[in-house]
PDB file of N, CA, C, O and CB in Angstrom:
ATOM      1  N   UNK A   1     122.965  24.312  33.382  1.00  0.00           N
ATOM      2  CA  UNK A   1     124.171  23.765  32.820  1.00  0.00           C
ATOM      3  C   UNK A   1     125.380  24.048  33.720  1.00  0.00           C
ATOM      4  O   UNK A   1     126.047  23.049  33.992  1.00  0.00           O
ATOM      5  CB  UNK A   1     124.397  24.331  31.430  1.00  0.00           C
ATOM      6  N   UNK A   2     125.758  25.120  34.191  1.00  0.00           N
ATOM      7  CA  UNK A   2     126.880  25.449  35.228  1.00  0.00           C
ATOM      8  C   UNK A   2     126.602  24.511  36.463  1.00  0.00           C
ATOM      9  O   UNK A   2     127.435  23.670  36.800  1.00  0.00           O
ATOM     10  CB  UNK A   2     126.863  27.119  35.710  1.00  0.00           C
ATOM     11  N   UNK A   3     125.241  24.704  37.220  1.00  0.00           N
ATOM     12  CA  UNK A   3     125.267  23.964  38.202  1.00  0.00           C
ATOM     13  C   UNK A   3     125.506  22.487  38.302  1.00  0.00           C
ATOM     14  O   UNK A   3     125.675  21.788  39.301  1.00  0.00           O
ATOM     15  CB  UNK A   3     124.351  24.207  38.624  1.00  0.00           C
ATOM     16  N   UNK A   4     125.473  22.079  36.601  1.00  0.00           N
ATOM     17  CA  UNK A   4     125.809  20.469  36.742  1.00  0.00           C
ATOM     18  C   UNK A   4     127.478  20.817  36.400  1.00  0.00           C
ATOM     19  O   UNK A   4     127.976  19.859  36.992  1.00  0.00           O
ATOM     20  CB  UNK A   4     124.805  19.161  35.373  1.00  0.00           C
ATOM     21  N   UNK A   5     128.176  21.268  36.058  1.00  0.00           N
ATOM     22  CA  UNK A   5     129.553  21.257  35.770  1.00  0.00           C
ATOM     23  C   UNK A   5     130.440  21.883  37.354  1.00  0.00           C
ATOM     24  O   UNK A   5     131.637  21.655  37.530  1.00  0.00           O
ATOM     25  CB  UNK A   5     129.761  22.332  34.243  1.00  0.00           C
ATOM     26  N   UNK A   6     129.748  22.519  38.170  1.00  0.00           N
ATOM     27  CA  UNK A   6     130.268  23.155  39.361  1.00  0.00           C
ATOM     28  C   UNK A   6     131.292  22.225  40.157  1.00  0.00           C
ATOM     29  O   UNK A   6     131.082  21.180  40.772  1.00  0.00           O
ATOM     30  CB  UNK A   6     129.069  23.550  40.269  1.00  0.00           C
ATOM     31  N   UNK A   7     132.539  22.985  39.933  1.00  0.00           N
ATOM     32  CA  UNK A   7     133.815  21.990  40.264  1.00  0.00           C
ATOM     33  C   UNK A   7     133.569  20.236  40.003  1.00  0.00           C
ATOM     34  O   UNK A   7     133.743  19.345  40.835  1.00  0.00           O
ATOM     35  CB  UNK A   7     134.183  22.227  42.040  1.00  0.00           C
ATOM     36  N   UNK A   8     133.090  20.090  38.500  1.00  0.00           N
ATOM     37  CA  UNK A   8     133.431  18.734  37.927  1.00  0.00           C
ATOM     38  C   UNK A   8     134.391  18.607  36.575  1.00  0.00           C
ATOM     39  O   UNK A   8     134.957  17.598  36.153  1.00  0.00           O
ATOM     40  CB  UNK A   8     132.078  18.083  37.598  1.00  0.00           C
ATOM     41  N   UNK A   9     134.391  20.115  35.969  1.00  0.00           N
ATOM     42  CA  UNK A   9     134.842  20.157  34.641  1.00  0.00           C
ATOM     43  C   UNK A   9     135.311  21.585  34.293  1.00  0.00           C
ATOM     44  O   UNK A   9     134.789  22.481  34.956  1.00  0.00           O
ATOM     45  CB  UNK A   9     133.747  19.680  33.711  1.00  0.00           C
ATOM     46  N   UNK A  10     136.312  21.974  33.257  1.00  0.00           N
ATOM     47  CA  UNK A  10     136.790  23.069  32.990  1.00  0.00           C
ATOM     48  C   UNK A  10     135.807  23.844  32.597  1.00  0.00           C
ATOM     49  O   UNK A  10     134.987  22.990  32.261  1.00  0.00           O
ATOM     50  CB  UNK A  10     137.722  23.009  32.208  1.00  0.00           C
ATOM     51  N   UNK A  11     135.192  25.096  32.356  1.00  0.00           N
ATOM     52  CA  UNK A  11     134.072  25.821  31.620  1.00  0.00           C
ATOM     53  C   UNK A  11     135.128  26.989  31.077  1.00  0.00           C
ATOM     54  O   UNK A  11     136.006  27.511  31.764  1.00  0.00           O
ATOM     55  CB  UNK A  11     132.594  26.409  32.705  1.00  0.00           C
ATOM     56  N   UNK A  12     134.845  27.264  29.731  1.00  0.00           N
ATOM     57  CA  UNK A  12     134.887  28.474  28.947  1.00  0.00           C
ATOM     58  C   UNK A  12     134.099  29.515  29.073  1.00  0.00           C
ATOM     59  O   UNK A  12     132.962  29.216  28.708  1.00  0.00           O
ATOM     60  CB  UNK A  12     134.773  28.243  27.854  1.00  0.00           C
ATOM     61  N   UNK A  13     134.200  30.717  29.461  1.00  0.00           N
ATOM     62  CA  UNK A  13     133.097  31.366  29.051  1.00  0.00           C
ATOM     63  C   UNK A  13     133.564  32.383  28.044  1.00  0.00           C
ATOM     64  O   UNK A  13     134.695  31.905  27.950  1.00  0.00           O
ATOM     65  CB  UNK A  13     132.356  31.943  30.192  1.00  0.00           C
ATOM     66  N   UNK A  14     133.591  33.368  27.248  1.00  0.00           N
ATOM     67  CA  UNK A  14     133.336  34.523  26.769  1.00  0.00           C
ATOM     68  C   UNK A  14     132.384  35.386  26.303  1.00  0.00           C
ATOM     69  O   UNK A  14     131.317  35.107  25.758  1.00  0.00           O
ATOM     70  CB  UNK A  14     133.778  34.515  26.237  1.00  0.00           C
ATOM     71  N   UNK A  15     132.864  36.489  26.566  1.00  0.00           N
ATOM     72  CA  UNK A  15     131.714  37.597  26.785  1.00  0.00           C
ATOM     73  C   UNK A  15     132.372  39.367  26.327  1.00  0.00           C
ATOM     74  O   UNK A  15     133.047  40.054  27.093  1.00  0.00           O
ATOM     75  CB  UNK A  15     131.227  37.492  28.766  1.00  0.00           C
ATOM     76  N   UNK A  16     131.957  39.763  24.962  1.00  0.00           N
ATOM     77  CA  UNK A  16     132.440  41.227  24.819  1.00  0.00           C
ATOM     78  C   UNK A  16     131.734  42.084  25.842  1.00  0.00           C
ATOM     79  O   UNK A  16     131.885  43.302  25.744  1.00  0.00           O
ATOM     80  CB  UNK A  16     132.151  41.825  23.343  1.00  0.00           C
ATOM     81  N   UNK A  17     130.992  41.605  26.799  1.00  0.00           N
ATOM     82  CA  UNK A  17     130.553  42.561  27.904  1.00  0.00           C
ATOM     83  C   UNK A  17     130.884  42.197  29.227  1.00  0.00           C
ATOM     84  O   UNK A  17     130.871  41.132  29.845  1.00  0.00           O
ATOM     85  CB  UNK A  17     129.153  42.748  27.907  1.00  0.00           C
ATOM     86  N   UNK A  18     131.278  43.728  29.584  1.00  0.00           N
ATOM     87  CA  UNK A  18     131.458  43.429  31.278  1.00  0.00           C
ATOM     88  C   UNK A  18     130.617  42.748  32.408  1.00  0.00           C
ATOM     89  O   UNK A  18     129.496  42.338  32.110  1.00  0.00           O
ATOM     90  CB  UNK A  18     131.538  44.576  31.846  1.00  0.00           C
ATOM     91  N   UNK A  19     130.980  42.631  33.406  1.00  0.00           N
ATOM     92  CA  UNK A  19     130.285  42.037  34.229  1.00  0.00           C
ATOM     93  C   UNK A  19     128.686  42.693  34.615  1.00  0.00           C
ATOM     94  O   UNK A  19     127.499  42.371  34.667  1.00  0.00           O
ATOM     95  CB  UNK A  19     131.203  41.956  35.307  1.00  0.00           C
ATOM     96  N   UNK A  20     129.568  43.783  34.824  1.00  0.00           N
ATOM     97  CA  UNK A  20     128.053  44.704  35.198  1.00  0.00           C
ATOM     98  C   UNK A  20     127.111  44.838  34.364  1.00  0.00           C
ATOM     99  O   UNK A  20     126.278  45.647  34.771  1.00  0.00           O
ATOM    100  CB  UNK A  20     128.177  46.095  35.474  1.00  0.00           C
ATOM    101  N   UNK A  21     126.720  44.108  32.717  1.00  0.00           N
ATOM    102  CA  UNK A  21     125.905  44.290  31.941  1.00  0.00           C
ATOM    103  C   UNK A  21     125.759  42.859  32.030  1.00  0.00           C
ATOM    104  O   UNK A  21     125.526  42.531  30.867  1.00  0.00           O
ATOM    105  CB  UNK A  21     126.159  45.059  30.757  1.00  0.00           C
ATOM    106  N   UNK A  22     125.762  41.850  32.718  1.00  0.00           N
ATOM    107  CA  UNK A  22     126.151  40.181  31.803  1.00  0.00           C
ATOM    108  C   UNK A  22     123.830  40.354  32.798  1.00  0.00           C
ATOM    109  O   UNK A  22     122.915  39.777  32.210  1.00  0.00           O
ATOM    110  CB  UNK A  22     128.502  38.127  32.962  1.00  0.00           C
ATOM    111  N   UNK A  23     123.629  40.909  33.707  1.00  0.00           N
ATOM    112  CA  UNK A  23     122.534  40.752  33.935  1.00  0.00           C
ATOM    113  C   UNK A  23     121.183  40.592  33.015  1.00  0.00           C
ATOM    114  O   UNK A  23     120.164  39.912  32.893  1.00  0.00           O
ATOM    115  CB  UNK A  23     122.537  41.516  34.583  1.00  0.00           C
ATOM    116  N   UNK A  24     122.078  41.976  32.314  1.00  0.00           N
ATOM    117  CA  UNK A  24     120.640  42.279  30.589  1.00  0.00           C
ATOM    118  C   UNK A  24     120.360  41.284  29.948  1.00  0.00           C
ATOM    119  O   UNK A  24     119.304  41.150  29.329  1.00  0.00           O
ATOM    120  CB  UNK A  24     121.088  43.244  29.074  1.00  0.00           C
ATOM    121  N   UNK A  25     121.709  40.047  30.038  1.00  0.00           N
ATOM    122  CA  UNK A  25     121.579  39.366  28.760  1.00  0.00           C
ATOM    123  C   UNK A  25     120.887  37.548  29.911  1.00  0.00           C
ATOM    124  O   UNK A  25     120.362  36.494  29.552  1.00  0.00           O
ATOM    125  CB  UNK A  25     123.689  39.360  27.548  1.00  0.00           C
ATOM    126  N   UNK A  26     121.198  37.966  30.919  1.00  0.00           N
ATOM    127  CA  UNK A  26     120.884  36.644  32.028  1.00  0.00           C
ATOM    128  C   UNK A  26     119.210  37.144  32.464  1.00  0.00           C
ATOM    129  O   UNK A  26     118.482  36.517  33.233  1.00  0.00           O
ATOM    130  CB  UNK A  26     122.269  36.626  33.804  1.00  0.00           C
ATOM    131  N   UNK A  27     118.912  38.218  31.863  1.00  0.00           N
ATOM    132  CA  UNK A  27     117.693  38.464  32.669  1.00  0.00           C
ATOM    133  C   UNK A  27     117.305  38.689  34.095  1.00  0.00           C
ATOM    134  O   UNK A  27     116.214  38.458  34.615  1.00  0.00           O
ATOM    135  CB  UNK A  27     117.112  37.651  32.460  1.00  0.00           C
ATOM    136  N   UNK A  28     118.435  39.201  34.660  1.00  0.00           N
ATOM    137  CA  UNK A  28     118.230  38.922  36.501  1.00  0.00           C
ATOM    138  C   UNK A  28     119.152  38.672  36.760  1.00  0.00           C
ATOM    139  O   UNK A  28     119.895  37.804  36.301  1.00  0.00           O
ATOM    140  CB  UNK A  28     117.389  37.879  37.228  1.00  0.00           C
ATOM    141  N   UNK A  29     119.351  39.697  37.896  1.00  0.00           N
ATOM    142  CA  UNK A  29     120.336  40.013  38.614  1.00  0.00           C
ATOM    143  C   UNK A  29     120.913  38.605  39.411  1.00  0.00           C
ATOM    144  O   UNK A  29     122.006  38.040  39.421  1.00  0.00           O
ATOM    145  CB  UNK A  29     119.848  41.171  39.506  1.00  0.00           C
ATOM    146  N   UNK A  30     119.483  38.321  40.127  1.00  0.00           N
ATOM    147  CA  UNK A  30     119.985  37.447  41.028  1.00  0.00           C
ATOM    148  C   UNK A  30     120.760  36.198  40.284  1.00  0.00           C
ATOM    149  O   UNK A  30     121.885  35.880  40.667  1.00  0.00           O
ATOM    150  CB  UNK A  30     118.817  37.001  41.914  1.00  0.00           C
ATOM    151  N   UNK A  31     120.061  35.455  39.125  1.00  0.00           N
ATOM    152  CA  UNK A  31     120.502  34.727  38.272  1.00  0.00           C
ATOM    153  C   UNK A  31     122.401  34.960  38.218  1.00  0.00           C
ATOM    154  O   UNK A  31     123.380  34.282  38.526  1.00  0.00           O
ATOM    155  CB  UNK A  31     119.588  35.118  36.950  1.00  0.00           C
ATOM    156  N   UNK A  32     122.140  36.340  37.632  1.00  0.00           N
ATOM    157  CA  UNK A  32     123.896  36.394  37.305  1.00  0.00           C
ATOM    158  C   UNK A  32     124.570  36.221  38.312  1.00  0.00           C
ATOM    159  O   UNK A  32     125.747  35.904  38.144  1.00  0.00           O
ATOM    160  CB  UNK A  32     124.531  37.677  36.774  1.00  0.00           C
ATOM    161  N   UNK A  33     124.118  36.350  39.491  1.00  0.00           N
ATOM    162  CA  UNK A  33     124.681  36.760  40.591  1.00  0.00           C
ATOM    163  C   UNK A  33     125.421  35.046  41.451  1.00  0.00           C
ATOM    164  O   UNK A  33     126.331  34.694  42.201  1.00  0.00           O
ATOM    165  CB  UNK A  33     123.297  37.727  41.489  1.00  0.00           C
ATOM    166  N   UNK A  34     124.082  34.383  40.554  1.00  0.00           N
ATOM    167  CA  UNK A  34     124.254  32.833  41.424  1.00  0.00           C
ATOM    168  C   UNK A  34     125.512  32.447  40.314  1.00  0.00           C
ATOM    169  O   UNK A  34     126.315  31.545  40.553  1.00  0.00           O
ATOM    170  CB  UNK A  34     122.474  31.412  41.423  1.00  0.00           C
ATOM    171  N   UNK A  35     125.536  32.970  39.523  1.00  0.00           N
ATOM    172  CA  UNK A  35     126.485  32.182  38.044  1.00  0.00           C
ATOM    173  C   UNK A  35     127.962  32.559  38.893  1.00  0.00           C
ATOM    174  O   UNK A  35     128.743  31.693  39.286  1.00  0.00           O
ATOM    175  CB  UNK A  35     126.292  33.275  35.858  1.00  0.00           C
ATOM    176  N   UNK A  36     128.120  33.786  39.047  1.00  0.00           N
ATOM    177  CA  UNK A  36     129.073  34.462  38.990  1.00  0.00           C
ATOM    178  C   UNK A  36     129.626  33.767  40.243  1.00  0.00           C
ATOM    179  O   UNK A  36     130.761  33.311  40.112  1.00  0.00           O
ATOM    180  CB  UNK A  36     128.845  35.936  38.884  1.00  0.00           C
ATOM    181  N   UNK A  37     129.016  33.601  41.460  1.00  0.00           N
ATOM    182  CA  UNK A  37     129.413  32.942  42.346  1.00  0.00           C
ATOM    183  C   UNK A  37     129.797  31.587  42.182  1.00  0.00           C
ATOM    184  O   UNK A  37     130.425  31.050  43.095  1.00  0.00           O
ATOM    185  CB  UNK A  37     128.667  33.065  43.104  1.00  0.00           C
ATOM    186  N   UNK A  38     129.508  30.941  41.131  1.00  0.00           N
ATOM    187  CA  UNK A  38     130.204  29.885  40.919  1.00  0.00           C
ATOM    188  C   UNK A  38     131.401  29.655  40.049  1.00  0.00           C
ATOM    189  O   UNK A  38     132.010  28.618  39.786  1.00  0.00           O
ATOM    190  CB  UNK A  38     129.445  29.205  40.627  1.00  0.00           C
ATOM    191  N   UNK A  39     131.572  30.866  39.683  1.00  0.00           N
ATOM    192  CA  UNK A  39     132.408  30.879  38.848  1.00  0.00           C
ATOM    193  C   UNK A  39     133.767  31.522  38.991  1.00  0.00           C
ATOM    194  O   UNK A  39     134.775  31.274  38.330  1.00  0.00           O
ATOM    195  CB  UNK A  39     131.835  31.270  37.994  1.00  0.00           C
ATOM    196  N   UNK A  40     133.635  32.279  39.844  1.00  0.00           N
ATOM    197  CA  UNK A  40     134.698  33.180  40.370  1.00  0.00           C
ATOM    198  C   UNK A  40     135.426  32.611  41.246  1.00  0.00           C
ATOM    199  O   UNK A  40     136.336  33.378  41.561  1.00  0.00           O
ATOM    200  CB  UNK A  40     134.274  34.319  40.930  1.00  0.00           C
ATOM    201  N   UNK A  41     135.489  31.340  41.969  1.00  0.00           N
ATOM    202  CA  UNK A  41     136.377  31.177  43.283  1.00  0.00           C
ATOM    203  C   UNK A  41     137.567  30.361  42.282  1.00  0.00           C
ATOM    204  O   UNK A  41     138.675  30.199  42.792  1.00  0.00           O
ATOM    205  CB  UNK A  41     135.518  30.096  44.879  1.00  0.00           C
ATOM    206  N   UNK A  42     137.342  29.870  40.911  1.00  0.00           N
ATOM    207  CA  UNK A  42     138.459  29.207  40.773  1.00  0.00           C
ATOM    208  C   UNK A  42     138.742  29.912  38.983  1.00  0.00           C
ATOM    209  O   UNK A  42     139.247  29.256  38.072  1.00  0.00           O
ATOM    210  CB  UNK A  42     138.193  27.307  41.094  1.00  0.00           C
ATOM    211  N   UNK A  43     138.349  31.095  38.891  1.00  0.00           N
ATOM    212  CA  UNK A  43     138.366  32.275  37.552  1.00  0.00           C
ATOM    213  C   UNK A  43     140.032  32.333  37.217  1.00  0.00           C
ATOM    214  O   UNK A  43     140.985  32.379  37.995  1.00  0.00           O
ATOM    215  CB  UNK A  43     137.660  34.210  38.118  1.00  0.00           C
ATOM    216  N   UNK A  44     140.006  32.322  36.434  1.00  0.00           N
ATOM    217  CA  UNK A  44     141.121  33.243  35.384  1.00  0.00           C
ATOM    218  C   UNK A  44     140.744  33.787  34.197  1.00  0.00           C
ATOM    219  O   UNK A  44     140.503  33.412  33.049  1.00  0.00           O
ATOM    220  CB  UNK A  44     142.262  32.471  34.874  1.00  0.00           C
ATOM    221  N   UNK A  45     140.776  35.035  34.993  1.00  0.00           N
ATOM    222  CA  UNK A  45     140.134  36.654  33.900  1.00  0.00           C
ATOM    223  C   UNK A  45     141.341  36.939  32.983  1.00  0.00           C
ATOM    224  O   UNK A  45     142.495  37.290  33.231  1.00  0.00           O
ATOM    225  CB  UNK A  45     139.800  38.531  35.021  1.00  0.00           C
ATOM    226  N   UNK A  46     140.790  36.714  32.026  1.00  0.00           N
ATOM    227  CA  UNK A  46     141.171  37.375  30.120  1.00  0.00           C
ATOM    228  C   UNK A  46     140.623  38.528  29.760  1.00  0.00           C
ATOM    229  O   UNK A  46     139.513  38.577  29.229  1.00  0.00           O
ATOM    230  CB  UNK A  46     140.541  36.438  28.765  1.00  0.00           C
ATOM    231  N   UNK A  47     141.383  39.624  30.026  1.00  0.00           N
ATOM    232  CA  UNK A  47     140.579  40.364  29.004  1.00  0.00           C
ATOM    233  C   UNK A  47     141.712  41.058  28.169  1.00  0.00           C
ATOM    234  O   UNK A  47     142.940  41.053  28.265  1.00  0.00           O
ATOM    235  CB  UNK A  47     139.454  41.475  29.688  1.00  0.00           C
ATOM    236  N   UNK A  48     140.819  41.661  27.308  1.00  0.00           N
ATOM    237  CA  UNK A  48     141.487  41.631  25.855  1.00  0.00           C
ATOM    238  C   UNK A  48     141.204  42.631  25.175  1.00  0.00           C
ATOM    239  O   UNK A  48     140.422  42.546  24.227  1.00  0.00           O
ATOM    240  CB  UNK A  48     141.162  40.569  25.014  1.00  0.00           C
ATOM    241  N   UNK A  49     141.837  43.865  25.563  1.00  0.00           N
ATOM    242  CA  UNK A  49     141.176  45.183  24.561  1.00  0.00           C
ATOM    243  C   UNK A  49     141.182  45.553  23.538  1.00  0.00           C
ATOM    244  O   UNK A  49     140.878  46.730  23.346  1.00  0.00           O
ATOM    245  CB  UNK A  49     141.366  46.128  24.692  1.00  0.00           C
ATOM    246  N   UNK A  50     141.486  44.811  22.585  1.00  0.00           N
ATOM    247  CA  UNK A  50     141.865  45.203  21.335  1.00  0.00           C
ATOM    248  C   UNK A  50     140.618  45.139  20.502  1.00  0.00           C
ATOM    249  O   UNK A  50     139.513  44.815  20.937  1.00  0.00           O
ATOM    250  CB  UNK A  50     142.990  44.369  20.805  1.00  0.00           C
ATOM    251  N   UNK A  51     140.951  45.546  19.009  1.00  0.00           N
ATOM    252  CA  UNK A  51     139.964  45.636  18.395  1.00  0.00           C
ATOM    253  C   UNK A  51     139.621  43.936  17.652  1.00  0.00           C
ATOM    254  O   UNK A  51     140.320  42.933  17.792  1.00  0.00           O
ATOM    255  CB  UNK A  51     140.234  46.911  17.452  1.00  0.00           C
ATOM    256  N   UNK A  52     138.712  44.029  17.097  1.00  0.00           N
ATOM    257  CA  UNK A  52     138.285  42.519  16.886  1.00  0.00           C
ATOM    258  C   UNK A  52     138.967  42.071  15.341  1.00  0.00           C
ATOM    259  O   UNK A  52     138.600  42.607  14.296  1.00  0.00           O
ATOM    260  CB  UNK A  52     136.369  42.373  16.888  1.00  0.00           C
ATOM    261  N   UNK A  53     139.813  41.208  15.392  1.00  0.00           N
ATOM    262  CA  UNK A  53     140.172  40.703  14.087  1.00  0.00           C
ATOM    263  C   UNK A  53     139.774  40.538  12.984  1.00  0.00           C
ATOM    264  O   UNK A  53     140.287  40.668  11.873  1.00  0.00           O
ATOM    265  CB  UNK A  53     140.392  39.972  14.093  1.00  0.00           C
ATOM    266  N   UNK A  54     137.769  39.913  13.727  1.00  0.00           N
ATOM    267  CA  UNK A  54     137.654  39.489  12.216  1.00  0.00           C
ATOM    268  C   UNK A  54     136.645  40.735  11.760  1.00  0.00           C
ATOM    269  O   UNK A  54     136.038  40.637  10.693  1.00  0.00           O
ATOM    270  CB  UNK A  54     136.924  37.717  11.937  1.00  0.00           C
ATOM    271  N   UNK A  55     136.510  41.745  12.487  1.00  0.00           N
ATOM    272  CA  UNK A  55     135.768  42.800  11.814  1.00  0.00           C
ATOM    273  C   UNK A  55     137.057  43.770  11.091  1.00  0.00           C
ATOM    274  O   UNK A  55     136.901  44.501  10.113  1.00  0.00           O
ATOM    275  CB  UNK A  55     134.715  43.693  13.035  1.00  0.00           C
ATOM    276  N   UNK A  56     138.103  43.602  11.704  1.00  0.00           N
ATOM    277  CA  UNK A  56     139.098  44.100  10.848  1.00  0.00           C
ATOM    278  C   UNK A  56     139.285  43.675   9.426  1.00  0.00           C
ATOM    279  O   UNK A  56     138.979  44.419   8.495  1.00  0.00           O
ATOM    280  CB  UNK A  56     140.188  43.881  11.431  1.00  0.00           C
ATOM    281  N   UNK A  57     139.815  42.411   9.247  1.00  0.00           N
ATOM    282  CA  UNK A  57     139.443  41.645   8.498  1.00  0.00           C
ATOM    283  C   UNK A  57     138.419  41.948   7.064  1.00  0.00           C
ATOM    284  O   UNK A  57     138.703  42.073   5.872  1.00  0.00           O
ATOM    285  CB  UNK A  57     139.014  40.910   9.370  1.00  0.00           C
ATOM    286  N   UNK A  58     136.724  42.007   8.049  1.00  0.00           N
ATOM    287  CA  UNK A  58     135.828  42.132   7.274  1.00  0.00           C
ATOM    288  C   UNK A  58     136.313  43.734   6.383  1.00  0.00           C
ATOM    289  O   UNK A  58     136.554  43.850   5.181  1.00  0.00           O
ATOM    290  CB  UNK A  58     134.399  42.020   8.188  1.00  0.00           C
ATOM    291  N   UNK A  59     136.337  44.792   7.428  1.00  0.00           N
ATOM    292  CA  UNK A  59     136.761  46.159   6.732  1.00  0.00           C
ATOM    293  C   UNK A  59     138.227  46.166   6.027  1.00  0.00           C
ATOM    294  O   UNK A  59     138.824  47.105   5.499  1.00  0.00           O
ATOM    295  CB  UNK A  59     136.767  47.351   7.885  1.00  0.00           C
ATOM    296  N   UNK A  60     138.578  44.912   6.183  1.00  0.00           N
ATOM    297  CA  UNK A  60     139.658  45.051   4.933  1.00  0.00           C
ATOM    298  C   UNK A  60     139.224  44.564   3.534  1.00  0.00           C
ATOM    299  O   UNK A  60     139.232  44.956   2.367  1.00  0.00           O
ATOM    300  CB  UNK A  60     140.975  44.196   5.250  1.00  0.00           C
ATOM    301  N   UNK A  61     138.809  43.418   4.329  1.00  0.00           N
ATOM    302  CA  UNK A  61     138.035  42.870   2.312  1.00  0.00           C
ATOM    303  C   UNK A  61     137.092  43.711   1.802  1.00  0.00           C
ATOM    304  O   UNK A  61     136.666  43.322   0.715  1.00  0.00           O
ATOM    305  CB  UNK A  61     136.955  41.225   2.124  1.00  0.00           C
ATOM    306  N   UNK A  62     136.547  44.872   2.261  1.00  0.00           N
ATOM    307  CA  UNK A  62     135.457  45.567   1.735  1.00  0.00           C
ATOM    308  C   UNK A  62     136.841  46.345   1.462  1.00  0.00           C
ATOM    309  O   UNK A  62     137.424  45.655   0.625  1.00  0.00           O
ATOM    310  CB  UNK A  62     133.963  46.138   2.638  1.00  0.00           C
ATOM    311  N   UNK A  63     137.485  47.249   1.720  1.00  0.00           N
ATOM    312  CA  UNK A  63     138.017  48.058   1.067  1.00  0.00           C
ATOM    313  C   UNK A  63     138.985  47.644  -0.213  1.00  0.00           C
ATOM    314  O   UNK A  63     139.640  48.398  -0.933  1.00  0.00           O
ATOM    315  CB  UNK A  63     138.556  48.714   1.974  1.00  0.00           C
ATOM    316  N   UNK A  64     138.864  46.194  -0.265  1.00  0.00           N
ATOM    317  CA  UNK A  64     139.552  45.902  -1.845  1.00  0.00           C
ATOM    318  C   UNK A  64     138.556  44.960  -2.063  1.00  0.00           C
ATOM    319  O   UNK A  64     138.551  43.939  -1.376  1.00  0.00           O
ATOM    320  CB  UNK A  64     141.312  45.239  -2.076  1.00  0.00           C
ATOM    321  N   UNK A  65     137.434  45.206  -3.194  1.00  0.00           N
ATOM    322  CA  UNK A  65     136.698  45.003  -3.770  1.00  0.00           C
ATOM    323  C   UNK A  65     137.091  43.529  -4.865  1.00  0.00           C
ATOM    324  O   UNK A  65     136.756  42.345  -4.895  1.00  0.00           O
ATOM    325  CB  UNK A  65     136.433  46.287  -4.184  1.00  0.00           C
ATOM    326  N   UNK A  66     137.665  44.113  -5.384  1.00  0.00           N
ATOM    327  CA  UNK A  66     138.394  43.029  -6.234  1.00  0.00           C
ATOM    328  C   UNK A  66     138.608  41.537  -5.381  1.00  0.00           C
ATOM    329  O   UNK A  66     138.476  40.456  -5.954  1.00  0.00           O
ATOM    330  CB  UNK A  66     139.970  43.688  -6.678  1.00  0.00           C
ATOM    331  N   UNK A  67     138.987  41.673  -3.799  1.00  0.00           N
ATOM    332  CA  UNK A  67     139.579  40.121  -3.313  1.00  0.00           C
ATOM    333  C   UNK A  67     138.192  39.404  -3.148  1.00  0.00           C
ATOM    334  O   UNK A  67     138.315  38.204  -3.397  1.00  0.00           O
ATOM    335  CB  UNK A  67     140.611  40.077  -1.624  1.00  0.00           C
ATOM    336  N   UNK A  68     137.181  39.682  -2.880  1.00  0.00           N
ATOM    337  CA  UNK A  68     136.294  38.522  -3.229  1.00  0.00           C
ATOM    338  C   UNK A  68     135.588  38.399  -5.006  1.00  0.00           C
ATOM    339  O   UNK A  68     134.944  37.353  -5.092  1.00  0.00           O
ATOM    340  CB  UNK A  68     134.996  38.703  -2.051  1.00  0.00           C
ATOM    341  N   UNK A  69     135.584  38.948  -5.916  1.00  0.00           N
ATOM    342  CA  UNK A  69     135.471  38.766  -7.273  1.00  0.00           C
ATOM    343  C   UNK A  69     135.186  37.277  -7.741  1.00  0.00           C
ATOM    344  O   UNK A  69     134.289  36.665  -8.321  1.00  0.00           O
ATOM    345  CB  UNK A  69     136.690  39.274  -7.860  1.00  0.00           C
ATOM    346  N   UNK A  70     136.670  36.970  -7.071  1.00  0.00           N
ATOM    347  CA  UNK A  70     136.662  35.533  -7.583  1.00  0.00           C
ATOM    348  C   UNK A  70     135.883  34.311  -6.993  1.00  0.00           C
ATOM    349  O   UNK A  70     135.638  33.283  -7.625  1.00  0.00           O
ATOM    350  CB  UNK A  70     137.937  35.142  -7.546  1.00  0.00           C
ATOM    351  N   UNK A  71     135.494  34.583  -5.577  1.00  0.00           N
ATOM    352  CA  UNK A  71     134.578  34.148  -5.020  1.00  0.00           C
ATOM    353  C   UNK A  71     133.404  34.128  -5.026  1.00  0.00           C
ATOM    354  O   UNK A  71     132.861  33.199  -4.427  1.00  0.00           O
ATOM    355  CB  UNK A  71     134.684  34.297  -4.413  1.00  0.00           C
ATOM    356  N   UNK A  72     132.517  35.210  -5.749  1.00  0.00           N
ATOM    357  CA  UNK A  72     131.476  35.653  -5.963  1.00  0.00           C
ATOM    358  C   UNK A  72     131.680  34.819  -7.475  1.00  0.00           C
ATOM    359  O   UNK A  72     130.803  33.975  -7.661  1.00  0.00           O
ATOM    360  CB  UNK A  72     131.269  37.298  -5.720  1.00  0.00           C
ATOM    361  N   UNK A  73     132.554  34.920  -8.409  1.00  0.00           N
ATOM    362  CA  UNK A  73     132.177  34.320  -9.395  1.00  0.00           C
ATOM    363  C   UNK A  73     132.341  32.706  -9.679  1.00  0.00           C
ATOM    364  O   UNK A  73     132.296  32.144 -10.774  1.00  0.00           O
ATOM    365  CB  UNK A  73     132.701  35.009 -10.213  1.00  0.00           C
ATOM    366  N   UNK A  74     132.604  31.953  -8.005  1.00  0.00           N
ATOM    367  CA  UNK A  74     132.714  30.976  -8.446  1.00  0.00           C
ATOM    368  C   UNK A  74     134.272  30.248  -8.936  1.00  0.00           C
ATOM    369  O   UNK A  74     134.413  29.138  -9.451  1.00  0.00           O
ATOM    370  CB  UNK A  74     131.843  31.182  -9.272  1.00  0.00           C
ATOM    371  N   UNK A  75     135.376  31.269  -8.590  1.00  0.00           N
ATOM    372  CA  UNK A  75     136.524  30.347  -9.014  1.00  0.00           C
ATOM    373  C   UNK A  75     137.675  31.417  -8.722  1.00  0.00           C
ATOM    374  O   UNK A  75     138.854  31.126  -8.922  1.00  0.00           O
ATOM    375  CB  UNK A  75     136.446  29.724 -10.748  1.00  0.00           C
TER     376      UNK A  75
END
């Protein structure tokens, strides 16, 4: 899929993992290695340390029990 988009079209990527782990999930080094090279000469790196919204979020609606009630019952 990258190699058909390679300088024809914008690509998104995101990833909560660094570079140096993106191999585990590509299976191979070399693999990541060919990605990354295509991807890096025209990159603009985001990163973003914060904590994640919607797990915030989630640990907020669990700590008030009551705000889904009405959802669970349907109205």
């Amino acid at each position: 899929m990258f190699s058909q988009r390679y300088e024809r079209g914008a690509t998104l990527v995101t990833s909560n993992l660094p570079f140096d782990e993106w191999a585990e999930t590509f299976g191979s080094e070399r693999l990541t290695g060919a990605l990354l090279d295509r991807l890096t000469p025209h990159v603009h790196i985001l990163e973003m340390n914060r904590d994640s919204y919607w797990l915030a979020q989630a640990k907020k609606n669990k700590a008030r029990p009551d705000a889904n009630a009405g959802a669970e019952a349907g109205g």
